[in-house]
Each structure stands twice: as C-alpha cells, then as structure tokens.
C-alpha positions, 0 to 999 in steps of 0.5 A: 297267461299271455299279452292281449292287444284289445283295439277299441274301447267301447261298450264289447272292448272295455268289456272284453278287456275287464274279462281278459283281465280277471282271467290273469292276462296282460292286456293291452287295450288300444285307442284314439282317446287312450280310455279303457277300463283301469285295472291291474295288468291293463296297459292304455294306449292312445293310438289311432287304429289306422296307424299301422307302425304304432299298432304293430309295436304295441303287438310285438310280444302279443298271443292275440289282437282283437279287432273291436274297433267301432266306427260311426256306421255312417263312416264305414265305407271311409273309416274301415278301409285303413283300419282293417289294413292296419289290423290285418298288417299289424297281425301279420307282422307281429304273429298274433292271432287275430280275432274279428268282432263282427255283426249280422250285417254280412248277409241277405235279408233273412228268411229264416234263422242265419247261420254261420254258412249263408252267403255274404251277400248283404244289400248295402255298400257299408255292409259290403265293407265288412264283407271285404274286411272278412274275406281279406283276412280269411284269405291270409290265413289260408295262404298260412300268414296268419289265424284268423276269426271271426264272432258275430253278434246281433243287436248289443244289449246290457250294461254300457250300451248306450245310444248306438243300441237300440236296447241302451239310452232311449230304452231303459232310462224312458222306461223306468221313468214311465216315458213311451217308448219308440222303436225304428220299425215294428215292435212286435218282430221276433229279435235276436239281441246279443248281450255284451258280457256273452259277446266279450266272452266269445271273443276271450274263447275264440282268442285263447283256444285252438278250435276258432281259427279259420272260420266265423262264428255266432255269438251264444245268444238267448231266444229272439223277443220281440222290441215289445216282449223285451219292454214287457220283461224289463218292466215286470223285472224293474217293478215298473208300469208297462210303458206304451210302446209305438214305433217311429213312420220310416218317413220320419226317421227319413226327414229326421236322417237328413240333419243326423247322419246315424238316423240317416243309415237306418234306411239301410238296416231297417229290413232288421226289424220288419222282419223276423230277425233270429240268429242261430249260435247253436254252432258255439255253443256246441263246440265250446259248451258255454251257453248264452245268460238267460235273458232274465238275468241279463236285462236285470243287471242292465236295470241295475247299471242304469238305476246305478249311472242315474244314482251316481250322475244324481 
C-alpha cells in the first residue's frame, strides 16, 4: 500500500479517492475548498492546485499524483497553464508518478472510431491546451524526470454527475418526472458515454501498476447509444413513461451562451454530437483485462443515486 495524492474533487476525483481508499491506500485528496469523501485513511487538504510549494509538500512521500482537477471549460486556456505547471513540477519534485485524467477533446473531429494513436490536432484554442499539458509532461518522462500517463474518457456519466454532464442534472431528474428532454444537438447520433466508477478504476490501474507509463490511454467504456437509446433504457429501467425527446436550435444555445459562459462553449464541442462520436478503449482493456460495467447496471445505479439525492433533499 502507498500514499495517493488525489488534486480535484469532483464527480471522477472523490470517486477515485473512495476506490483508492477501499483498496487499502493512504490518500490524500487536494482542493480549494478542501471537501472530498470522508473515510478512513483519507486526508483533505485546502490547497490551490496552481500553488506549487504547498502541492509539492503534501506529495513528499507519495507513490502517485492524479491530476483530476476540472476547471470550468470556459476557463481553460487561463486556469490550466498554472495548474499543469504546478502538477508536473510537484511531480517531478517529489518522484511520484503522475497520472492524467484526460478527455477526447485532443483530437480532430472523428470520422471513425478514435483510438489512442491519432493525431492531436483538435479545432479550438481551449483543446489546444490540453494538448500542451500532455505533450509537456510526455516530454518529461522521456528525458527520465518523471512517469507519466494519461486516461481519457468521453462524456461522464453516473452517480455524482451533476450539470456539467449531459447525462447528470437536466437528464435523469426531468426524465423521472416525465419532463421532455432536450439535448445540445442531434439525439440520434451513436455516443460514447464513459462511466465514472470505470474512469476512477482507470485511474487506480494506471497509477499502481507498471505497464501505463508513458503513453495515453482510453477508458473501458461501453458501446456508443445514442442521446435518444440512453433516455430509452433509462426509462424502461426507471419503470417510467418514455420522455419526448428534442434537442436545442445551435441559434438558441448561441443566444443563450451570450449571458452563460459554460452554454457559450458549446459551439465549440457541438461536432460531438452531430456526429458519430465512438471511442475505442480495446487498447485497456486488452492490457489489463478489465472490461467496461454493462451499461444496463450502470444507468440503473445512477437512477438509483438520484431517486436516493431527491428522497434525502425531500
């Protein structure tokens, strides 16, 4: 067993924590606001990710920083800069392997399913950071200064998304009250959705084993549906009425961004949705033979966690 530094506290962070955790690990799990999961063996720290000195002294001692830190997308090309920095020098610092929670962001537009080996050359400046974040950090593992990884998921789904995932707030509580749903773009585009306990689980495999380092890597996740097929199957599962389904005219969501910044950014990954938009993660799972939760019993238990938040909030 050895001691995890966790940055980020949000929906894959707190999740990876809680697996770190019930594997036997000391953790320690890094944020502004110093929340986080509280459970045995878990230490919560009130730090600012960018701060270099004080993320470097909560590492010393740590056989693996995760970088899970999630800043509104609207902010990236200001809030990411000095965050990697800080991670990377933290990492390098101290020893501790450093693993990457990524997102499919890196590359073109797809014309087919993306796999770990296309090109990053993704179309908008914010995406471009993530790029540079990766790059940087590749390129201090291959000069020997560090191990480095990186796990890239699709769209987060499951318990603890909440209204940065498309499948979170503005999904399952409408459709169990029998509200319409509406989607960014078109509902009937084949999707890749990535559950977060597979995403945490990722992370945790990548971060105690040997055979991650030094190149990226998709997370295990379950055959694309559509926005439509996922309401379907969520619905039938609920034992609730099939919701309309519809989805938002992009001049709406482009009026609507001018007052909210996160609808704003939209424009930029709506080619997500109007399109076929499949990942391949046969690399992963190959390699260390773990396979993605069927998504049947995945969507159950986010029904589940929400019909728990409404009981406990009523």
């Amino acid at each position: 067993m050895g001691k995890h530094v966790v940055v980020g506290a949000g929906q894959v962070g707190s999740e990876l924590v809680r697996q770190l955790a019930g594997l036997g690990h000391e953790v320690v799990v890094v944020s502004r606001s110093g929340s986080g999961p509280e459970l045995p063996g878990v230490r919560r720290a009130a730090v600012d990710a960018a701060d270099q000195a004080a993320l470097t002294d909560l590492t010393r001692g740590a056989t693996t920083l995760y970088n899970c830190v999630n800043p509104p997308y609207h902010r990236w090309a200001t809030d990411w800069p000095p965050i990697a920095e800080s991670l990377l020098g933290a990492a390098e610092a101290t020893g501790a392997d450093y693993v990457m929670l990524g997102n499919l962001y890196v590359y073109a537009p797809p014309t087919g399913p993306m796999t770990e080996d296309l090109p990053l050359r993704p179309e908008s400046v914010k995406a471009q950071v993530r790029v540079r974040m990766w790059e940087q950090a590749l390129a201090a593992h291959r000069a020997g200064r560090i191990r480095c990884t990186e796990v890239r998921g699709s769209d987060f789904f499951g318990p603890g998304a909440l209204d940065q995932s498309h499948l979170g707030e503005r999904f399952v509580p409408r459709l169990l009250a029998g509200k319409a749903l509406k989607h960014v773009a078109d509902p009937d585009q084949p999707h890749s959705w990535t559950y977060i306990p597979d995403a945490a689980a990722a992370l945790a495999l990548a971060g105690t084993g040997e055979r991650s380092w030094g190149r990226a890597w998709h997370i295990p996740t379950a055959p694309p549906m559509s926005y439509r097929q996922v309401a379907e199957r969520t619905s039938a599962l609920a034992g609730v009425a099939m919701p309309k389904v519809g989805s938002y005219p992009a001049w709406m969501i482009d009026a609507l961004g001018l007052a909210n910044p996160m609808l704003g950014e939209i424009k930029h990954v709506r080619y997500q949705f109007a399109r076929p938009f499949v990942v391949d993660s046969s690399a992963f799972q190959n390699t260390f033979g773990v396979a993605p939760t069927p998504i049947g019993e995945a969507l159950s238990a986010t029904v589940a966690w929400w019909r728990e938040r409404a009981a406990a909030a009523a």
